[in-house]
N, C-alpha and C positions, 0 to 999 in steps of 0.2 A: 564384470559390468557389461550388460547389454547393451547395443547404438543407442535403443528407447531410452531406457536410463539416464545415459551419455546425455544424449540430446535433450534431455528433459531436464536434467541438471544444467547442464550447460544455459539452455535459453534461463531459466529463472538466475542464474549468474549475470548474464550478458543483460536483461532485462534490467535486474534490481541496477546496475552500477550503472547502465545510460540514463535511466531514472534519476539518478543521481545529479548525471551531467546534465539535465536539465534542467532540474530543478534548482540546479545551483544558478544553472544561468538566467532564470526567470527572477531568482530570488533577487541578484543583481541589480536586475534593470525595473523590479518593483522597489527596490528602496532606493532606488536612484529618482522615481517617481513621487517619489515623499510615504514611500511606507511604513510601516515599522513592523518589528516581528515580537511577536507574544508567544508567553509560553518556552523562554530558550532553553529555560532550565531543565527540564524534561523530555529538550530532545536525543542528548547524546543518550540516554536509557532507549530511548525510541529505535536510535541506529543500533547498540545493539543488543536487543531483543531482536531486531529484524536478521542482526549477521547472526546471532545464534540460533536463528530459527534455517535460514540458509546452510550455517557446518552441521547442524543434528540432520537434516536432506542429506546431506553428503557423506558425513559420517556413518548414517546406519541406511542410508538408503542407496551407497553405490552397488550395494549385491544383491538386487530387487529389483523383480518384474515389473514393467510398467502394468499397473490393469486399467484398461484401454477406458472403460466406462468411464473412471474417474479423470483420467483423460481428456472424454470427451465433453464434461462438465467445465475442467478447466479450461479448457481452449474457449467456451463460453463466456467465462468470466474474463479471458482477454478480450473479449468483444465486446464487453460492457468498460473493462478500462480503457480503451481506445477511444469509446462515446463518451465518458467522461473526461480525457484527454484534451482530446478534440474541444468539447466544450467549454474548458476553460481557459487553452490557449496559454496565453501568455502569462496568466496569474496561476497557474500550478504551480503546485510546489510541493515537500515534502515537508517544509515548514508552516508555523501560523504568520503570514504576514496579512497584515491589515494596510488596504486602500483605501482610503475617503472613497469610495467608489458606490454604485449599487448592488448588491447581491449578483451574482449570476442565478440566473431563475430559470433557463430555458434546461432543453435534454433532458436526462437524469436531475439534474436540482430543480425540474418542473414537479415530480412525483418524491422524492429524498429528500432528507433536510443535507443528509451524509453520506451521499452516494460511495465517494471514496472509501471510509471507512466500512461501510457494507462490505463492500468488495474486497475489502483484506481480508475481513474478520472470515468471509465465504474462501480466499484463498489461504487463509492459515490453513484452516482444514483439509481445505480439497488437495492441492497439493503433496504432503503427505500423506496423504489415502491412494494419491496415484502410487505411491511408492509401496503400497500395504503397512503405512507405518501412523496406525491409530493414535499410538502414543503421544506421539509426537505433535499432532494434528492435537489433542486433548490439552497437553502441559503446555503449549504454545498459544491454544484457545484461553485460558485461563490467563494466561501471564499477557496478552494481547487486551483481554477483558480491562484487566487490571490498568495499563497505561491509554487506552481508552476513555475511563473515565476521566482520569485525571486531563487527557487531551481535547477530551469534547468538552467540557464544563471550562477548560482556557479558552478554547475556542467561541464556544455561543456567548461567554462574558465579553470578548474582547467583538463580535458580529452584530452586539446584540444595536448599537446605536443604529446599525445600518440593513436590519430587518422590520 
């Protein structure tokens, strides 16, 4: 295994699991705010499809070159997660929870219905391509397609009173 590799496994490791820790703790203090979360059924599929998409990176990508290009695409698309981050603060999550609240409409959900999910479905692939691992990037693109639907159609049912 190269440092590249290393370090490129590693962050998308360190990444997904403080994701985690956020989200959980946002999730918290939105249903303490009178939330509720839609869609529950279908999230442990969601986690993992995510960790299997993470060991197939590490299992067939710890003996493989970073190539830098796709690289430099992904470091990209950390800069769009970040703005979308950012922009929604304290109501991220990796779950569907629902506020009586208003949309968030500014940033990325000024021009996106679905920013976040753009940005997955762009780092399922990319990711894996930094590793030269097309495969993987394709069976993960499909299988990601697939709980997508079922995640966006809970999603815009349970958004739709507050769009």
């Amino acid at each position: 295994m190269t440092l590249a590799t290393f370090l490129f496994l590693a962050f998308l490791i360190v990444q997904r699991l403080s994701e985690l820790v956020i989200a959980r703790r946002n999730t918290v203090r939105l249903l303490a705010q009178g939330a509720h979360e839609v869609g529950a059924s279908h999230y442990p599929y969601m986690v993992a499809m995510h960790s299997a998409w993470i060991a197939a990176l590490v299992i067939f990508g710890w003996n493989s070159s970073v190539e830098f290009f796709w690289l430099f695409v992904f470091v990209i698309l950390q800069v769009f997660r970040v703005w979308i981050l950012v922009t929604l603060g304290p109501r991220w999550t990796t779950r569907i929870i629902v506020l009586a609240q208003p949309l968030v409409r500014k940033g990325p959900f000024k021009y996106l219905s679905h920013p976040n999910y753009t940005l997955v479905v762009a780092e399922i692939f990319v990711a894996p391509m930094v590793l030269g691992l097309i495969w993987v990037a394709l069976v993960f693109m499909l299988l990601n397609a697939a709980m997508l639907t079922v995640r966006i159609r809970s999603e815009n049912a349970a958004l739709a009173p507050f769009r």
